[in-house]
MDTraj code that builds the backbone (N, CA, C; nanometers):
import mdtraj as md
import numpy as np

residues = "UNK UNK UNK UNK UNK UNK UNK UNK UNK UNK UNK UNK UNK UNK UNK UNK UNK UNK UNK UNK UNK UNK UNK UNK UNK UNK UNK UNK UNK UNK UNK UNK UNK UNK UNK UNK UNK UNK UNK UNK UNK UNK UNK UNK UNK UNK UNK UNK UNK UNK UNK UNK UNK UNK UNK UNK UNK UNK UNK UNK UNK UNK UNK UNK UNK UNK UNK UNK UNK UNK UNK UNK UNK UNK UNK UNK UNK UNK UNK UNK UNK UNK UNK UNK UNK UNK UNK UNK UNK UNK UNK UNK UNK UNK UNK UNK UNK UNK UNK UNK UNK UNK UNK UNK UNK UNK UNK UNK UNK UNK UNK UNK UNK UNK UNK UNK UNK UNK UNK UNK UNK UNK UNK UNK UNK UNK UNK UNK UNK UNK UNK UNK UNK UNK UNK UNK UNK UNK UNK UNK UNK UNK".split()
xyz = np.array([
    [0.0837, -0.1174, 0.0000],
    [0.0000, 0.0000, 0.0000],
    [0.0884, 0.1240, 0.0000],
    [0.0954, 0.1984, -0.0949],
    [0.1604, 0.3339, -0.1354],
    [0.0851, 0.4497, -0.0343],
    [0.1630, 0.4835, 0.0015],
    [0.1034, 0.6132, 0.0927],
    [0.1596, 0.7535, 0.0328],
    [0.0592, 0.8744, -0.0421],
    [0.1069, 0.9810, -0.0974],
    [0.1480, 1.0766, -0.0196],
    [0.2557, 1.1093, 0.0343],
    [0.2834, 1.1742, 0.1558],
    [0.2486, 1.3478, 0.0685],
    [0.2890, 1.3856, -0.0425],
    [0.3067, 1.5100, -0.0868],
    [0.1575, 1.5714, -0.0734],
    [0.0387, 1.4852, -0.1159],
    [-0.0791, 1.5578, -0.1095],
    [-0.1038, 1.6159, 0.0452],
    [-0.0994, 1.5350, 0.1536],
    [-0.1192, 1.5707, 0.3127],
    [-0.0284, 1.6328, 0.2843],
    [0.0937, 1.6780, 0.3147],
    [0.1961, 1.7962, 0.3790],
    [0.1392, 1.9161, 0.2633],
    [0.0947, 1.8939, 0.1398],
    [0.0271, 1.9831, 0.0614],
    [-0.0803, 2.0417, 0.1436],
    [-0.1619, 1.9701, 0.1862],
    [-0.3203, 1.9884, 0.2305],
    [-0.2755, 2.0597, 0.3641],
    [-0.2258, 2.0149, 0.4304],
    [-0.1624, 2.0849, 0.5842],
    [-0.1104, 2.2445, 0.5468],
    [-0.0254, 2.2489, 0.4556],
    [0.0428, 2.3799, 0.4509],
    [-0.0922, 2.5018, 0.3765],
    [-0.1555, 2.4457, 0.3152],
    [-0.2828, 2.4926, 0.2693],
    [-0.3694, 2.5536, 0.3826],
    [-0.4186, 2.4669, 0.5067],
    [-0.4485, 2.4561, 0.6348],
    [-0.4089, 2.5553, 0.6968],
    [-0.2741, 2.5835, 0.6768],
    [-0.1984, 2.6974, 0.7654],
    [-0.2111, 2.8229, 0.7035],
    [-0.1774, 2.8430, 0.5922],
    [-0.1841, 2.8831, 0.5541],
    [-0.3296, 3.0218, 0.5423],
    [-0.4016, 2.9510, 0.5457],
    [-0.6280, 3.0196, 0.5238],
    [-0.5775, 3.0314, 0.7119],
    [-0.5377, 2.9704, 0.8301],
    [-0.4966, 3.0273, 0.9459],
    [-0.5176, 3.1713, 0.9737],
    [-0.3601, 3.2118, 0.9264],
    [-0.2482, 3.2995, 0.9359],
    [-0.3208, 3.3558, 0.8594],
    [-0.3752, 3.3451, 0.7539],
    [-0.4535, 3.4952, 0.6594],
    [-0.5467, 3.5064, 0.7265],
    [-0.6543, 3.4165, 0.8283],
    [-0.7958, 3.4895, 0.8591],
    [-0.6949, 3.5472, 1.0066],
    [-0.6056, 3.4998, 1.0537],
    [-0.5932, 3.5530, 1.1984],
    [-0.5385, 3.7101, 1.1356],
    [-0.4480, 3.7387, 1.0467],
    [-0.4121, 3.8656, 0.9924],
    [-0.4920, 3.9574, 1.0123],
    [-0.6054, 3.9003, 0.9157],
    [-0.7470, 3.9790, 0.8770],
    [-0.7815, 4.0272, 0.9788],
    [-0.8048, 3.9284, 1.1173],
    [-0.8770, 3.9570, 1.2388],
    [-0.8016, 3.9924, 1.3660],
    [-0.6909, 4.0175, 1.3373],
    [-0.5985, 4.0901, 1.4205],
    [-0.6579, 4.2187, 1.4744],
    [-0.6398, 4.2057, 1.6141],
    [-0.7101, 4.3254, 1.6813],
    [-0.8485, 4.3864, 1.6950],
    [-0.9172, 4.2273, 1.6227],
    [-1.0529, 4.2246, 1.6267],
    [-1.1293, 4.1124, 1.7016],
    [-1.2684, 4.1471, 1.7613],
    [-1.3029, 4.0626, 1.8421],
    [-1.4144, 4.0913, 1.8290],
    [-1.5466, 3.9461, 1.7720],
    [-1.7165, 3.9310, 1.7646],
    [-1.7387, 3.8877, 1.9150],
    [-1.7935, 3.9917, 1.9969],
    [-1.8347, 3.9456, 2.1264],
    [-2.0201, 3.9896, 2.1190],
    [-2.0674, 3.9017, 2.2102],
    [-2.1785, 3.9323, 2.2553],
    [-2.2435, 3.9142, 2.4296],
    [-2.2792, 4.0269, 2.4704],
    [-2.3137, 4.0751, 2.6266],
    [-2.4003, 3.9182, 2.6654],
    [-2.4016, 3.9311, 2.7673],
    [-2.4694, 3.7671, 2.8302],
    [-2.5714, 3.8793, 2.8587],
    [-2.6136, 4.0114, 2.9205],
    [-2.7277, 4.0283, 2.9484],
    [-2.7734, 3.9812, 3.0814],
    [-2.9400, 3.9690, 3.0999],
    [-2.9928, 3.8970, 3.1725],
    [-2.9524, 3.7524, 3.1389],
    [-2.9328, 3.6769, 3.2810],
    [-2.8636, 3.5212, 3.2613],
    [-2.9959, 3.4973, 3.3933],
    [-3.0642, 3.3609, 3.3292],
    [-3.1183, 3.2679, 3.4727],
    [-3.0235, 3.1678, 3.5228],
    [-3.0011, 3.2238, 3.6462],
    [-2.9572, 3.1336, 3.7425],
    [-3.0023, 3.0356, 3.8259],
    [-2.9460, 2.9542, 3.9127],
    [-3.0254, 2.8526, 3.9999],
    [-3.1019, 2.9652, 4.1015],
    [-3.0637, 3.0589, 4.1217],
    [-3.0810, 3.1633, 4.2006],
    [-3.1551, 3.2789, 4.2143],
    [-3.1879, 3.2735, 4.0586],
    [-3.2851, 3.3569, 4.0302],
    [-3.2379, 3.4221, 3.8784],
    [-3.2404, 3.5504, 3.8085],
    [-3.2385, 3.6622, 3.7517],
    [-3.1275, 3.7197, 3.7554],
    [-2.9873, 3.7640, 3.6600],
    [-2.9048, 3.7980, 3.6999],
    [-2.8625, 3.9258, 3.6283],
    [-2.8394, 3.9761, 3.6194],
    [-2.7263, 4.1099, 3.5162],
    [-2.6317, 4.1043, 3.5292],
    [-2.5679, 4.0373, 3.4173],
    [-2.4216, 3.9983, 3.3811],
    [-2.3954, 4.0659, 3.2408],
    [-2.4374, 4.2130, 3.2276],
    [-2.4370, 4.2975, 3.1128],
    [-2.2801, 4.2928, 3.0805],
    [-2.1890, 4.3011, 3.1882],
    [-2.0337, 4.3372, 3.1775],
    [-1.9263, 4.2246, 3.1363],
    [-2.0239, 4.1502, 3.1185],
    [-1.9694, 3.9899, 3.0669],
    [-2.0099, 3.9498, 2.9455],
    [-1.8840, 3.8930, 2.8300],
    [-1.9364, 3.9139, 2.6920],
    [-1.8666, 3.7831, 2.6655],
    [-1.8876, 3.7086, 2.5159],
    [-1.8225, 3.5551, 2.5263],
    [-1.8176, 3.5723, 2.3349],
    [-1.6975, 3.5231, 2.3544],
    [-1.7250, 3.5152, 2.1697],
    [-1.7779, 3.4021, 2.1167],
    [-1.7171, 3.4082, 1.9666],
    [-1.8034, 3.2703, 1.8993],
    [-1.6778, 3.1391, 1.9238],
    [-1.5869, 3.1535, 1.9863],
    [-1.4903, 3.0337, 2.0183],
    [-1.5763, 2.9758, 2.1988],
    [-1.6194, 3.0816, 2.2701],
    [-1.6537, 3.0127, 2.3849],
    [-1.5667, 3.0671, 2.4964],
    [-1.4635, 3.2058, 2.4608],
    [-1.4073, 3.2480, 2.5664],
    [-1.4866, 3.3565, 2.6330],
    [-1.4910, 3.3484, 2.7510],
    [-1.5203, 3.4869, 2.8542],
    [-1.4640, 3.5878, 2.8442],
    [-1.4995, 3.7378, 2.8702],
    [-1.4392, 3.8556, 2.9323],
    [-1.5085, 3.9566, 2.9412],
    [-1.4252, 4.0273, 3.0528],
    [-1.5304, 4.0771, 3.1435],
    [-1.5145, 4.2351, 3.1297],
    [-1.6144, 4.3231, 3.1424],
    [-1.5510, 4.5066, 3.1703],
    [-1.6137, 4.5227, 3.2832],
    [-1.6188, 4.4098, 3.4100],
    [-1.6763, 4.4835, 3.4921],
    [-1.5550, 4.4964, 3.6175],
    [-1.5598, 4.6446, 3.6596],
    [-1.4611, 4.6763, 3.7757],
    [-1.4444, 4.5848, 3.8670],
    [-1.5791, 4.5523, 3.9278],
    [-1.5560, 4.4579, 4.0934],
    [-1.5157, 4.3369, 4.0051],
    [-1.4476, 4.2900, 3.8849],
    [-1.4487, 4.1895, 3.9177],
    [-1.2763, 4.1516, 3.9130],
    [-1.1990, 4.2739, 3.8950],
    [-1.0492, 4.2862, 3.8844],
    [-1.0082, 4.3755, 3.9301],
    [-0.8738, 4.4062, 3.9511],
    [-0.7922, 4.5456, 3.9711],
    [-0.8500, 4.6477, 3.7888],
    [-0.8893, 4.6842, 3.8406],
    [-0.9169, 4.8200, 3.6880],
    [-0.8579, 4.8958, 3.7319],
    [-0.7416, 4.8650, 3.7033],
    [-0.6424, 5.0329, 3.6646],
    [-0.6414, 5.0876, 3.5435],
    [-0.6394, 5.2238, 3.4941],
    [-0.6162, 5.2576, 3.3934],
    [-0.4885, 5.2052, 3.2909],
    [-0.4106, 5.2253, 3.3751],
    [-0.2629, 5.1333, 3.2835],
    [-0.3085, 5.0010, 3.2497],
    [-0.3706, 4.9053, 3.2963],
    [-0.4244, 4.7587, 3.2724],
    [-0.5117, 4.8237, 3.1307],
    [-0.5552, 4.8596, 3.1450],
    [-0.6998, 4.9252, 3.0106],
    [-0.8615, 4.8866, 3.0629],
    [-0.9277, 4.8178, 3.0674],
    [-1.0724, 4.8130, 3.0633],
    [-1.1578, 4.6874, 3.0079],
    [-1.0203, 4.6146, 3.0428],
    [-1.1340, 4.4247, 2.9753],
    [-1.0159, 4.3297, 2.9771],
    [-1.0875, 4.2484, 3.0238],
    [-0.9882, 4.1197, 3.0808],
    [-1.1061, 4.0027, 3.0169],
    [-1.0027, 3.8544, 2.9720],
    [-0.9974, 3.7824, 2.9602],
    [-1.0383, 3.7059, 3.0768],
    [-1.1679, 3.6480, 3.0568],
    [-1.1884, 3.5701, 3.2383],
    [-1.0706, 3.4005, 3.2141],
    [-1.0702, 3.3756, 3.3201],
    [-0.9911, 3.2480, 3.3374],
    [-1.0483, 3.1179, 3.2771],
    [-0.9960, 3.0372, 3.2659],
    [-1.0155, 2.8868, 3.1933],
    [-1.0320, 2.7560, 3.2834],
    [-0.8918, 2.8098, 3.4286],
    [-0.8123, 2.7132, 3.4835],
    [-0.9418, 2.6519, 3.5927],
    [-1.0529, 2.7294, 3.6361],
    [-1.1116, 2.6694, 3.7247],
    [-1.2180, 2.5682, 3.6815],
    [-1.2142, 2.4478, 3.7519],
    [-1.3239, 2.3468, 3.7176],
    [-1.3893, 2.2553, 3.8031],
    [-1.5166, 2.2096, 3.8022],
    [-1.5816, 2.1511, 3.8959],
    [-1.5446, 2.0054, 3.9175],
    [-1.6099, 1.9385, 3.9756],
    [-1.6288, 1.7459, 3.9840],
    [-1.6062, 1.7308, 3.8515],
    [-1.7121, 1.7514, 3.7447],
    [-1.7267, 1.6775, 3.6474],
    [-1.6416, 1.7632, 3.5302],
    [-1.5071, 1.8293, 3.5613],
    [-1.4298, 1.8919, 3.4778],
    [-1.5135, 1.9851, 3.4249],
    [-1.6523, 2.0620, 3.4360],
    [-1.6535, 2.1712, 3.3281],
    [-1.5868, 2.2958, 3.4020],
    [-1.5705, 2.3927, 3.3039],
    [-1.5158, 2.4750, 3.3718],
    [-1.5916, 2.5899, 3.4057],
    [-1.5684, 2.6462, 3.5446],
    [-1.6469, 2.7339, 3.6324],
    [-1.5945, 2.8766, 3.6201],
    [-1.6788, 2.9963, 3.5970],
    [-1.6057, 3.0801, 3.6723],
    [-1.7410, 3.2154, 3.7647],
    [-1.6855, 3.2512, 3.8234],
    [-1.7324, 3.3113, 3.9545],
    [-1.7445, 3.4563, 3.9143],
    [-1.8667, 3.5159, 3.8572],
    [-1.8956, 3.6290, 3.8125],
    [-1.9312, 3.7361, 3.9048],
    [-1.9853, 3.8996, 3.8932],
    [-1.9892, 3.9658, 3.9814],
    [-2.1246, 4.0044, 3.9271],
    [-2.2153, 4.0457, 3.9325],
    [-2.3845, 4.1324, 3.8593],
    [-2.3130, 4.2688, 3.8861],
    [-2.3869, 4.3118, 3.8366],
    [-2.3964, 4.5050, 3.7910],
    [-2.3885, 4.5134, 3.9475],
    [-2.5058, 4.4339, 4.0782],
    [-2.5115, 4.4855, 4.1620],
    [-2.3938, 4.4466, 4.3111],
    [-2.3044, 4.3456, 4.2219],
    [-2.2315, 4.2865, 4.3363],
    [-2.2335, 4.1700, 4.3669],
    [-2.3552, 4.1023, 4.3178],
    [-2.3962, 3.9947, 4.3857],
    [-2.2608, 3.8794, 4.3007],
    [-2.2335, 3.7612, 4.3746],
    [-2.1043, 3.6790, 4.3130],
    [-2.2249, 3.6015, 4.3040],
    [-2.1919, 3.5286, 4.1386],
    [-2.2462, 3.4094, 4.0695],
    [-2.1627, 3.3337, 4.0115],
    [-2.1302, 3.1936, 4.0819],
    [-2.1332, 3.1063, 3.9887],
    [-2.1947, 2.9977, 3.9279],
    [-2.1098, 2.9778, 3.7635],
    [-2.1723, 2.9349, 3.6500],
    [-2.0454, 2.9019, 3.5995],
    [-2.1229, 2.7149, 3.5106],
    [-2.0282, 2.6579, 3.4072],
    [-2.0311, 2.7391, 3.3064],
    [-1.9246, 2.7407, 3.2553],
    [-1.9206, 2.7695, 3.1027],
    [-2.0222, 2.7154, 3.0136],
    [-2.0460, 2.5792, 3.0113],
    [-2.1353, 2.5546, 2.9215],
    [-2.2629, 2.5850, 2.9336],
    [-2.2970, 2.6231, 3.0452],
    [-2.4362, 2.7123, 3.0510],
    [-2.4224, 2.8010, 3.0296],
    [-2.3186, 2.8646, 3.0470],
    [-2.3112, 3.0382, 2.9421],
    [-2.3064, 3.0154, 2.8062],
    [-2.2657, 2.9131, 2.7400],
    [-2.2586, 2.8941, 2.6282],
    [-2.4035, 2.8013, 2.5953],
    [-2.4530, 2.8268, 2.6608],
    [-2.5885, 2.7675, 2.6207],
    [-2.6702, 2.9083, 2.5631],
    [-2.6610, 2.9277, 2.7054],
    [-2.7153, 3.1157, 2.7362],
    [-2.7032, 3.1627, 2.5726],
    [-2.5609, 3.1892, 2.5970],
    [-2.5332, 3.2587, 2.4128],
    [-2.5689, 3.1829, 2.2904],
    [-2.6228, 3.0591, 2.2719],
    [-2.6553, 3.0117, 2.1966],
    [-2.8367, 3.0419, 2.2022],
    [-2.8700, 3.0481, 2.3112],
    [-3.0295, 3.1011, 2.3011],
    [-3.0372, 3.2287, 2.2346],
    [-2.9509, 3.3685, 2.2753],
    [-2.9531, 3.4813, 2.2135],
    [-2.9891, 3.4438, 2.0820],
    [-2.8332, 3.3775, 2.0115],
    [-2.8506, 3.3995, 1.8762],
    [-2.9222, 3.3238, 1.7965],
    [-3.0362, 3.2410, 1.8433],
    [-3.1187, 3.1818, 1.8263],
    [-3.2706, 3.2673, 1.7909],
    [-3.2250, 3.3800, 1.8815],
    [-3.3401, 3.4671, 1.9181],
    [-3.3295, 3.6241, 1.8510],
    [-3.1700, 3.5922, 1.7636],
    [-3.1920, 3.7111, 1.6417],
    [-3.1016, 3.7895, 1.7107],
    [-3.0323, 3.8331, 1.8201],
    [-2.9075, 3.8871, 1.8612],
    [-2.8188, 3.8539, 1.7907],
    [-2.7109, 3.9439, 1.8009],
    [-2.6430, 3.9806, 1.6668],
    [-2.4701, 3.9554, 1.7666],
    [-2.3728, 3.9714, 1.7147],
    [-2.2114, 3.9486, 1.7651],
    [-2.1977, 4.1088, 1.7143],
    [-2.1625, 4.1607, 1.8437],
    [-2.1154, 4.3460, 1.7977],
    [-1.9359, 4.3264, 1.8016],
    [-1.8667, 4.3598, 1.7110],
    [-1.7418, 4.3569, 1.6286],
    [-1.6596, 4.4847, 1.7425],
    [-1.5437, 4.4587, 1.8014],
    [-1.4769, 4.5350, 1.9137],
    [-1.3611, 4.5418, 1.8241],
    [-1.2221, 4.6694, 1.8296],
    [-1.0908, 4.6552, 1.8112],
    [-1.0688, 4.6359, 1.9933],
    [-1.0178, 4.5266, 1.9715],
    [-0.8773, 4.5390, 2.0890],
    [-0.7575, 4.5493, 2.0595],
    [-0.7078, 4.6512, 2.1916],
    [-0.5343, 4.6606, 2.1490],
    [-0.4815, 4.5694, 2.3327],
    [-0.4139, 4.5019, 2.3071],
    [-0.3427, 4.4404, 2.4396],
    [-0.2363, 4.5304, 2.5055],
    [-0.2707, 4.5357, 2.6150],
    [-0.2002, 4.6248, 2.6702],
    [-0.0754, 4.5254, 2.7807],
    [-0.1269, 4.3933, 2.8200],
    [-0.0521, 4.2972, 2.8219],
    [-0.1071, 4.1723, 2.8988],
    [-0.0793, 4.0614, 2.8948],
    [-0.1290, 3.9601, 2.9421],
    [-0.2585, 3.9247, 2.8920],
    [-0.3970, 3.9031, 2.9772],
    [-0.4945, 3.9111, 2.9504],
    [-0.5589, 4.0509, 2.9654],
    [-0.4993, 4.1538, 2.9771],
    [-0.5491, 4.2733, 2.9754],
    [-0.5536, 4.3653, 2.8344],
    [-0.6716, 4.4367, 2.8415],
    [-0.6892, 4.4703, 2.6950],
    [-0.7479, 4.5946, 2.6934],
    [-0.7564, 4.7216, 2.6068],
    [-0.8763, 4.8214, 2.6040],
    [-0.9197, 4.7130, 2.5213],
    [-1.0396, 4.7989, 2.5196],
    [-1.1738, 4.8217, 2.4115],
    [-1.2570, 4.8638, 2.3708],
    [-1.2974, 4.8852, 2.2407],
    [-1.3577, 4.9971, 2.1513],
    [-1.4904, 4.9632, 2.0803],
    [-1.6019, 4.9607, 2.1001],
    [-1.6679, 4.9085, 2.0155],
    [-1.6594, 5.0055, 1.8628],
    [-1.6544, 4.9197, 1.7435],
    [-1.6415, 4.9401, 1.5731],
    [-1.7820, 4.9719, 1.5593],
    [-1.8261, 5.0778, 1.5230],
    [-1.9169, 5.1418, 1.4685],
    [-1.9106, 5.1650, 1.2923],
    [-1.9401, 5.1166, 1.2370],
    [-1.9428, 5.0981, 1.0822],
    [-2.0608, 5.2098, 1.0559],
])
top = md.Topology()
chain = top.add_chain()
for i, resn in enumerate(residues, 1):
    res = top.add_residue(resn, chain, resSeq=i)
    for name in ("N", "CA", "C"):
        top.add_atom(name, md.element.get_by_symbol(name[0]), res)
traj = md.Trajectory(xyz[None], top)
């Protein structure tokens, strides 16, 4: 049995290639959408300051829920590393009013899958990194 090695390392570099051009393209750009009102086990929440893209990452512009210094900029990347019994991963939000909620990820990503189910739209941000997971941000007005 002949194995064509040139077509795969072809097809791979192809692969990388459509990458590196859409990440170019989308350099310093980010489709987020607000979680909004979220139901909790708890009730009703406002988690307006909490936004999740179309990959499934968190981040947050809300003050209580980091050091907000001006030098940091105004939006952070929420964490990944925390997780429950059954490995999903958790993280521990703040409401508009203070109140601490936590929630799996995949119920936020449920959450955001109801929005856009329901005709909510992904509003288009430039971020510039200011370092680490710290970032401004701008919403793109077209």
């Amino acid at each position: 049995m002949k194995i064509y090695i040139f077509p795969i390392i072809l097809a791979t570099l192809i692969v990388g290639i459509l990458i590196v051009l859409n990440y170019i393209k989308n350099k310093g750009k980010l489709e987020l959408m607000s979680l909004g009102w979220v139901q909790t086990p708890s009730g009703m929440r406002n988690l307006q300051h909490y936004y999740l893209d179309k990959k499934g990452d968190l981040y947050s512009t809300n003050p209580l829920t980091w050091e907000n210094r001006p030098k940091r900029g105004n939006f952070l990347k929420c964490s990944d590393n925390a997780v429950d019994k059954q490995g999903n991963i958790v993280n521990s939000l703040r409401t508009t009013m203070g109140t601490k909620v936590t929630l799996r990820r995949k119920d936020i990503i449920k959450h955001r899958d109801l929005l856009v189910n329901s005709g909510y739209e992904y509003d288009e941000y430039k971020i510039d990194r200011t370092n680490g997971r710290n970032m401004t941000l701008d919403l793109v007005i077209d």
